[in-house]
Every structure is written in C-alpha cells, then in structure tokens.
N, C-alpha and C positions, 0 to 999 in steps of 0.2 A: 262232716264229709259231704253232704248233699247241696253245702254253702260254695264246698273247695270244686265239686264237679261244676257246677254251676256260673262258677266264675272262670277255672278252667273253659269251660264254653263261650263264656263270652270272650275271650282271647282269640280264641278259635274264629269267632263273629269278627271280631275288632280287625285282623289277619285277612280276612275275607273280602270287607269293607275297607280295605287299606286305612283304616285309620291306628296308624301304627302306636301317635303320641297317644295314645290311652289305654296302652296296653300298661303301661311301667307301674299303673294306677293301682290297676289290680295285680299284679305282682305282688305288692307292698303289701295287698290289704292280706292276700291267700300266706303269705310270709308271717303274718301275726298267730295262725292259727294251724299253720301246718307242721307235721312233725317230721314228714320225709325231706328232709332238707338237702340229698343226694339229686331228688326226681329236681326239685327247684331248682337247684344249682344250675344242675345239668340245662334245664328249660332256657333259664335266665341266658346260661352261654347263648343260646342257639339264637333266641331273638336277639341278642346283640351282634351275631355274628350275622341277621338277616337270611337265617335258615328257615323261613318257613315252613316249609314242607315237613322237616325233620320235628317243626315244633306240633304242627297238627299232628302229624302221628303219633307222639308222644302222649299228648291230649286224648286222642281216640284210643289207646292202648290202656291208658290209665284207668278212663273213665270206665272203660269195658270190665278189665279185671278188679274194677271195686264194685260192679254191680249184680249183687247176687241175683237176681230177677231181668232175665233177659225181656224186654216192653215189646211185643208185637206192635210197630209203629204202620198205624190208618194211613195208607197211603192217598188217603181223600183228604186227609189231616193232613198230612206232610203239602198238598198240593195247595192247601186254605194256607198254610202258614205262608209258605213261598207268594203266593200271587198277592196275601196282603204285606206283606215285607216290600216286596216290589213298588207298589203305591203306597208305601211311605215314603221312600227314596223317593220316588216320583212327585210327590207331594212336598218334601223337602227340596227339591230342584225346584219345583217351579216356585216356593213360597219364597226362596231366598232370587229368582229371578224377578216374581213382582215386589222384593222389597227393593232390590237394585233400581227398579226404574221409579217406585216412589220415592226412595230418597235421590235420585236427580232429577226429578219434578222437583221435591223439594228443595233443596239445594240452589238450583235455578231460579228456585221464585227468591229465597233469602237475597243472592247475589243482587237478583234485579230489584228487589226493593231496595238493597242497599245503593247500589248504583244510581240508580234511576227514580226511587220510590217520589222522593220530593218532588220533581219534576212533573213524575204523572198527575200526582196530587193536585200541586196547580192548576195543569190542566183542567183535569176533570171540574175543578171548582167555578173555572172563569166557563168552561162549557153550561153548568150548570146555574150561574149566575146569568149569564149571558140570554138563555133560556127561558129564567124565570120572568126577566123583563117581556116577554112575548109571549107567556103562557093563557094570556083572557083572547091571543087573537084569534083562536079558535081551536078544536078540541085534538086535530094533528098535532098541533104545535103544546098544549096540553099533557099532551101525551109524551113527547120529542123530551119537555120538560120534566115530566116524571119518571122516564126511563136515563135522563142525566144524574138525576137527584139519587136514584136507587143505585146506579153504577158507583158514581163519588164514593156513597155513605158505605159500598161493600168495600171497596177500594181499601177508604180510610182506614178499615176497621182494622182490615187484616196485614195491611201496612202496619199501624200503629201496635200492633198484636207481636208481628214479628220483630220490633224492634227489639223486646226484650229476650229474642230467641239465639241462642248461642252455636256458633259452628266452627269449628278449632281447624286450624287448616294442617294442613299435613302432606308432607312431601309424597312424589309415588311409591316408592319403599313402604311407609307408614301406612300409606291406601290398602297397598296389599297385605301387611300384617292384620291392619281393621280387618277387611273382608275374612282371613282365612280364622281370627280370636272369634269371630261373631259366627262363622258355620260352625267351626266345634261346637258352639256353647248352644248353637240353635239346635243342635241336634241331640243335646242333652235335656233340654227343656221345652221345646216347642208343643203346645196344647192339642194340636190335631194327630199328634203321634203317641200321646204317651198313656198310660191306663187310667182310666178315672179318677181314681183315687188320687192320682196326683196334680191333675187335670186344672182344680184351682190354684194349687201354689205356683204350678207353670204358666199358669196366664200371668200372674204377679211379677214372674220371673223375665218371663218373656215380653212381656211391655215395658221395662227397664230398659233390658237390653236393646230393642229395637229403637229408644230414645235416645238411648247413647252412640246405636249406630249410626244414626240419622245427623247426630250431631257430630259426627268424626270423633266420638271421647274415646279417644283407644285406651285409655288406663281404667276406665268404667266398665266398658268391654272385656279387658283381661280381667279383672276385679271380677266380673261376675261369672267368668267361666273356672276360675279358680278356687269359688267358692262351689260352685257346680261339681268342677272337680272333686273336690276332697268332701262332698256329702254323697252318701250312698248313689251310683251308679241310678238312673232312670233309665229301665228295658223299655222297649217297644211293645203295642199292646202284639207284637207277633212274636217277641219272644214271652209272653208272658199267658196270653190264652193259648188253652190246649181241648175247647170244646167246638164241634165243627159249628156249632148254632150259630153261637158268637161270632165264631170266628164271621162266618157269611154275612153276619149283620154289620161285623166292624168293613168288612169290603165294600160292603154296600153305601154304609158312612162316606168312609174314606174315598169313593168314586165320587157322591156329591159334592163333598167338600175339594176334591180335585178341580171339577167340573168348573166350581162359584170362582176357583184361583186362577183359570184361564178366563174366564168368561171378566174377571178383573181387571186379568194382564191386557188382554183386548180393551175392554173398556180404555184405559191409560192409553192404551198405544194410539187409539184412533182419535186423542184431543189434541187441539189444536197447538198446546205448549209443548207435548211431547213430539211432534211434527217437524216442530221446530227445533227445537233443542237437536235433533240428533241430524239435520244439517248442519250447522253453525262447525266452521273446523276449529275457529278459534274463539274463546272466549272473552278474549280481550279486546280484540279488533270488535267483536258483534257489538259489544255492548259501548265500546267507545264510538262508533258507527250510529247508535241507535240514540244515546244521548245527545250528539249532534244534532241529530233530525229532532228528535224530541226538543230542543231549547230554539230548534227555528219555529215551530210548529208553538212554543209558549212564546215568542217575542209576535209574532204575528197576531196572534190571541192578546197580548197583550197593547198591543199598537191598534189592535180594531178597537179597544174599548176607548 
C-alpha cells in the first residue's frame, strides 16, 4: 500500500509538472499490484478524459482515508522541499539551454570542417611554411613562426579528429522530436538532480544520451528514454529527502552547481564562434560566401610562393 500511495503521488507530481506522457507508466505498474480495481478504473477514465482536477482529488481522498496516522507536516520542511524542487527545474532549464548552445557550437564547427576544413588546412600550412623560411631573421618573426606551427598542428588535429565524428541530419519535425525524446529522458536521468545512490549509473546514462543528442541520433535518444522508462521511475532528491539538514545542504549544492551552469552559458555566449553563428541568417549562403573568400586568400598564398 505505501508503494500504491506513493506512486499515486507521483501522478499527482507528473499532473503538476505537466508531464502528462509518464503518467500511463505508472498506471501500468500500480495496475500489477492493486486490488481496487473500481478506484483505477474510475482514475484511469478521468486522466484520459483530461480531468485533472477530478484525478487529484481522487488521489488526495484516497491517500487520506488509507492513512491511519494523520503526519503533522514541518512546514519548514514543506518550504526545504519546495524551494529545492524549484532549482532542480531551474537547473534542468538551464542545463538543457547550455546543452542547446553547445551542441550548435558543435554542430557548426562539424559543418565547417566539413565545408571548409581542407581549405583552412592548406592555409594554415603554406602560412606556416611560408614562416618557417624566415624564422632565424629574427626572434618577432621566431615567434610569428611558432604561433603559425601551434595554430596548423591544433587545427589539424581537431579536423582530422572530427572526420570520424557522425551527425545524422534531420528534417524540422525530427529536430523537434530530438529535443522534446531528450528533455523527457533528461529529466529521468540527469546527475545533478537525482539521489546518490543513483548518481553514478546516471552519469553513464546521461553521457550517452547527450552523445546521441549532439549527434541528431534520434532512434539512440528514443532507445534510451525507453529503457529509462520501463526501469523503476528516478525521484528527485526533493521528492525523496524528508530531513531538513539535507534537505539545506542539497540547496546549497544545487545553487552552486546552478551558479558553474550559468557562469558556462556565459562563458560560450561571449566566444567568438557563438558571436557569429547566431548572426549568420543563413547557412548556406555564410559558408558558400566564406569558401570563396577562403580559396582567393589560398590562390594568393599560393601564387606568392
């Protein structure tokens, strides 16, 4: 019974939090183990008919008349849970807004290696050749030459790095599937929200996922919220601590680790590639634009030698 109240609750949570698709989850699972099959029935109608209201009360009625021990609820407790509930959501918002803008840094840089990559290459080679024939005329030009040679070889590296890196493209439709498969499954797994105890299998969980989001794999993405799905339910450490100590300490946590996810998002926003990227209207023009310029700037490099 204290499995069915509990999960009743978290419907109740789910209702709250508009997330409707995970309610039907727990339905299924309080349906294996329940004997009033009248109260379910009845439930089941209402969330299908998008009665909310009728379904919470239902929930609060139930729960009350199965609990012989009415809990005098710490309303310091009640105020810890809420304010750290609050910045998880908060912490979930912004973690999936710095993952949006790292993966179109990333994204951007794959395009442009693919586009462009050869060409910089060049470049940077005949700069650094170019260079090296001048480098004993003295320690400027020394210097001019060792800052060409470090530029190339990072160049190269990460060029030659990405080639083997995969990005599945995908119409708008499909974009927005990706994004909405990936915040469910983020918010079933994500490390900085969930109790300790789960803490490592979620970072395993969670650095999949994030690879597959970065790489458009929408069938990897659904694959792993599926399987998220149908293994026990991961509460938030605010529906799962009920001591006020904790509870302050986990607020405490979860402001810093808030704090480092803006203090990130910043970081990204004020470089020079995200600068760019979010002028450019279009993609195809920028970069056919740019390889243009790019192949006068190698024939000239190439004509001076």
């Amino acid at each position: 019974m204290d499995k069915i109240t509990k999960r009743l609750t978290l419907i109740k949570q789910l209702i709250l939090l508009e997330e409707f698709e995970q309610i039907p989850i727990q339905i299924e699972k309080i349906k294996g183990v329940f004997t009033e099959t009248d109260f379910i029935v009845d439930l089941e109608k209402n969330i299908n008919s998008k009665l909310y209201l009728k379904v919470i009360e239902a929930i609060n009625e139930f729960n009350s008349s199965k609990s012989r021990i009415k809990l005098y609820e710490d309303s310091e407790l009640t105020v810890l849970k809420l304010e750290l509930k609050g910045l998880e959501i908060e912490v979930d918002n912004k973690n999936n807004e710095l993952i949006e803008i790292e993966k179109l840094i990333h994204n951007f840089g794959l395009r442009q290696n693919k586009e462009l990559g050869e060409i910089i290459q060049k470049i940077l080679r005949f700069r650094k050749e170019k260079l090296k024939t001048q480098k004993d005329i003295g320690s400027a030009k020394r210097k001019e030459y060792e800052e060409a040679e470090f530029e190339y070889e990072e160049f190269n590296n990460q060029y030659e790095n990405s080639k083997s890196e995969k990005l599945f493209e995908l119409n708008e439709e499909q974009k927005n599937e990706l994004k909405k498969l990936y915040r469910q499954a983020s918010k079933l797994c994500h490390p900085d929200i969930v109790p300790e105890s789960f803490k490592s299998q979620a970072e395993e969980i969670f650095k999949s996922l994030k690879k597959a989001y970065e790489e458009n794999d929408i069938e990897k993405v659904r694959e792993i919220l599926f399987s998220l799905e149908k293994g026990e339910y991961i509460l938030s450490k605010s529906d799962t601590i009920n001591e006020k100590a904790l509870l302050k300490s986990e607020i405490s946590k979860l402001r810093n680790i808030l704090n480092e996810i803006i203090n990130k998002i910043n970081e990204l926003k004020s470089t020079d590639t995200y600068k760019t990227i979010i002028q450019i209207d279009n993609l195809d023009y920028y970069f056919e634009k740019t390889k243009k310029s790019l192949l006068e700037e190698l024939k000239y490099l190439q004509e001076d030698e």
